[in-house]
VEXTORPA-181751 format. One record per residue (C-alpha): residue in three letters; x, y, z. Coordinates in steps of 0.25 Angstrom, whole numbers, plus 5000, padded with zeros to 4 digits. Each point is the difference from the previous one (the first is absolute). Example, Ala and Ser with C-alpha at 12.3 -4.5 7.8 and 13.67 -1.06 7.14 Angstrom:
ALA504949825031;SER500650144998;
***
This chain:
UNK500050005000;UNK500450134995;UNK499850125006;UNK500050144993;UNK500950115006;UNK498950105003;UNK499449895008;UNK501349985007;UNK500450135001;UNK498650035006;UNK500049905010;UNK501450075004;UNK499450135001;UNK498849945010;UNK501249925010;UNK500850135000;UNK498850095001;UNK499649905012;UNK501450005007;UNK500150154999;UNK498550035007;UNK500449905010;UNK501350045003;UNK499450145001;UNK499049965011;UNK501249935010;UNK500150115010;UNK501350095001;UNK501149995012;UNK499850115009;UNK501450074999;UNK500549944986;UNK499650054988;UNK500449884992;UNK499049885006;UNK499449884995;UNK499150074990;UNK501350034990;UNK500349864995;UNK498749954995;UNK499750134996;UNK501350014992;UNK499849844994;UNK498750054996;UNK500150124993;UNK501149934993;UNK499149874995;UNK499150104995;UNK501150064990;UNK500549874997;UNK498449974997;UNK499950114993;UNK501349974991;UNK499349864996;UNK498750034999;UNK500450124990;UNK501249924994;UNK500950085001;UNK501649934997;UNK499149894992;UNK500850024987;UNK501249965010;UNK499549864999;UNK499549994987;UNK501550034995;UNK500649905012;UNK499049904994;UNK500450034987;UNK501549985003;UNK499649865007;UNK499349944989;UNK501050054989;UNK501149915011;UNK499149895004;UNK500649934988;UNK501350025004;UNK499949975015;UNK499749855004;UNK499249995012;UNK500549915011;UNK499249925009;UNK500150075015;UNK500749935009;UNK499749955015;UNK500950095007;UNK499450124992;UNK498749955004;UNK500550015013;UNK500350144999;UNK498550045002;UNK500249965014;UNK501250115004;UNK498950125005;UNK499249925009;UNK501449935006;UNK500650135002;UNK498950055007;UNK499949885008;UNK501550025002;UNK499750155005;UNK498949955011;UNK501049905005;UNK501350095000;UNK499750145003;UNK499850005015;UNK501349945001;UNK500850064988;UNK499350135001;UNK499250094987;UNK501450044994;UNK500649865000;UNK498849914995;UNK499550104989;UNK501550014995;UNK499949844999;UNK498850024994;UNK500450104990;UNK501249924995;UNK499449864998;UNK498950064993;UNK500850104989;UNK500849874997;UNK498849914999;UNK499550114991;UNK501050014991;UNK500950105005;UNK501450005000;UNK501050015013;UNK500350144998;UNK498750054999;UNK499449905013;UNK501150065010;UNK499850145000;UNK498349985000;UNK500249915012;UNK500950115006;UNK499050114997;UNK498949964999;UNK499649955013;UNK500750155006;UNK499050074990;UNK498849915008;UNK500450015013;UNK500250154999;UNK498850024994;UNK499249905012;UNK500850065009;UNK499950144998;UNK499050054991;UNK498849885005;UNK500749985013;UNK499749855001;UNK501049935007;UNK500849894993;UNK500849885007;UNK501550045003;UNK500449865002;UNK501550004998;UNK500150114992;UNK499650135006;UNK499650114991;UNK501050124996;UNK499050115006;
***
């Protein structure tokens, strides 16, 4: 079953415009002016653009040409059967979650998510040079922003944070 992308993109536009009126209605924390209402107001208005995009398609004749450069090198390419161990790879975000729950009291945010980060660049694809430095910064860039912008606390563990 096919859908069409105004359908799609409708239904996009509906989840976002849900998300954003019910992040809207959380009440704020007396004293911050960031509170809970900012991220699912900010997921939501962005499902609507993204709705909006497919439903109007626009940056559809970007996959009309991708489609046209596959079949022109489908005759070239011979497909290979998938392996086991590819197959295997579907299960790498739920085992690194399960990872986090077991490990993050113990190692702490900044160790686990740099775990986390590195094992899943390279299960993507990415190459060593590119998984160090994201599982160096990108966990700081998380915890800064938990720590000081949302103020929720994270687990030091063994780690403790810079600030």
């Amino acid at each position: 079953m096919q859908l069409s992308d105004r359908v799609t993109g409708s239904f996009l536009i509906a989840l976002g415009a849900a998300a954003a009126y019910g992040g809207s209605r959380l009440p704020p924390v007396p004293g911050q002016q960031v509170g809970p209402d900012v991220f699912p107001l900010v997921v939501g208005l962005g499902l609507c653009l993204c709705g909006g995009l497919i439903a109007f398609s626009i940056g559809r004749h970007f996959e009309e040409e991708a489609e046209a450069d596959l079949a022109a090198h489908a005759d070239a390419t011979v497909t290979q059967p998938v392996s086991f161990w590819r197959g295997l790879m579907a299960l790498t975000p739920p085992a690194l979650l399960l990872f986090y729950v077991v490990s993050a009291e113990r190692l702490g945010f900044l160790l686990s998510a740099a775990a986390i980060v590195f094992l899943a660049t390279l299960a993507l694809g990415g190459r060593l040079r590119l998984a160090i430095p994201l599982a160096v910064g990108g966990p700081l860039f998380v915890h800064l922003v938990f720590s000081k912008l949302l103020r929720v606390p994270l687990p030091a563990g063994l780690l403790a944070p810079p600030w």
